[in-house]
C-alpha positions as MATLAB code, in Angstrom:
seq = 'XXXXXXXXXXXXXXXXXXXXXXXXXXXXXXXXXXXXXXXXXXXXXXXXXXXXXXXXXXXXXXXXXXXXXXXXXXXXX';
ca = [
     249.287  103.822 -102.675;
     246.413  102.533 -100.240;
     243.928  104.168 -102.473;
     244.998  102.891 -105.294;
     244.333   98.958 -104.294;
     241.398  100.098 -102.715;
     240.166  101.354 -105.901;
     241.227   98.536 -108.363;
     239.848   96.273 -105.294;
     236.271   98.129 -106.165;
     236.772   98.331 -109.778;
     236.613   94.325 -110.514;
     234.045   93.802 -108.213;
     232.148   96.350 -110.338;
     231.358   94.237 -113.141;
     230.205   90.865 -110.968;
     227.774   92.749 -108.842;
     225.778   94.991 -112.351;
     225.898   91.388 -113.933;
     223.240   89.893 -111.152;
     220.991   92.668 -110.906;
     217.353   92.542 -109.382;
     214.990   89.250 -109.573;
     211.917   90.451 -109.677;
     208.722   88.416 -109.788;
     206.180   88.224 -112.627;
     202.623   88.272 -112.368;
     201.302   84.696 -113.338;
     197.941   86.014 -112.972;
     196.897   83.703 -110.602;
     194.089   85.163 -107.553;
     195.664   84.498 -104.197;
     193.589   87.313 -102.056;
     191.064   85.943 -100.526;
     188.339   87.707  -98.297;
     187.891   85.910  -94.871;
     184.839   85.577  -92.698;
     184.308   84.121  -89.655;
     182.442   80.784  -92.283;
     185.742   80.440  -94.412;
     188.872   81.013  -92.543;
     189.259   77.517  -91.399;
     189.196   75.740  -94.832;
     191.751   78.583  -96.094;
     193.972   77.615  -93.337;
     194.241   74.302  -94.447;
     194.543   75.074  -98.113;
     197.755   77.679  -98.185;
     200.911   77.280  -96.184;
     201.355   80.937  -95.908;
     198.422   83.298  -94.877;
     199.209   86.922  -94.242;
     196.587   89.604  -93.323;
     196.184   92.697  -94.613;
     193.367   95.114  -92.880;
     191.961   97.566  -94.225;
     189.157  100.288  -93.440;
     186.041  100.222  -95.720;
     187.269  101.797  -99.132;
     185.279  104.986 -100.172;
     183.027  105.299 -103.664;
     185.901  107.561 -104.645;
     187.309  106.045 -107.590;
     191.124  107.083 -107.037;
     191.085  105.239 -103.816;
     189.274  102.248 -105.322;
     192.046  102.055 -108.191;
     194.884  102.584 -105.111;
     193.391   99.492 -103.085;
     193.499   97.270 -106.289;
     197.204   97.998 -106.403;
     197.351   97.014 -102.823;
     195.883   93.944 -103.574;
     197.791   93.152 -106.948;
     201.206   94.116 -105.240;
     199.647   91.407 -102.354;
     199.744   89.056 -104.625;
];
């Protein structure tokens, strides 16, 4: 009899939690990487609230791993 609450317990809560689903973000094309160098990292820090740093080696002539670091930097943003 236990199982059978449990599973009518489960079965309306079904519904609420399909109904809400994932909120993901939409690109508003707007260009929030920024390269820093030792001249412009002060003036960023004053501009964004947030700053996160993502390093990276050099990227190769290869053009596979130029089109994978451009979807590094478009999920970055």
């Amino acid at each position: 009899m236990w199982h059978v609450w449990l599973l009518l317990v489960a079965l309306a809560l079904a519904p609420s939690r399909a109904e809400e689903g994932i909120d993901i973000p939409e690109y508003d094309g707007v260009d929030r990487v920024i390269h820093l160098s030792p001249k412009n990292y002060k003036p960023v820090l004053k501009k964004f609230d947030v700053l996160c740093l993502y390093y990276h080696e050099a990227i190769e002539d290869d053009k596979v791993a130029q089109k994978q670091f451009e979807w590094e930097e478009l999920t970055l943003e």
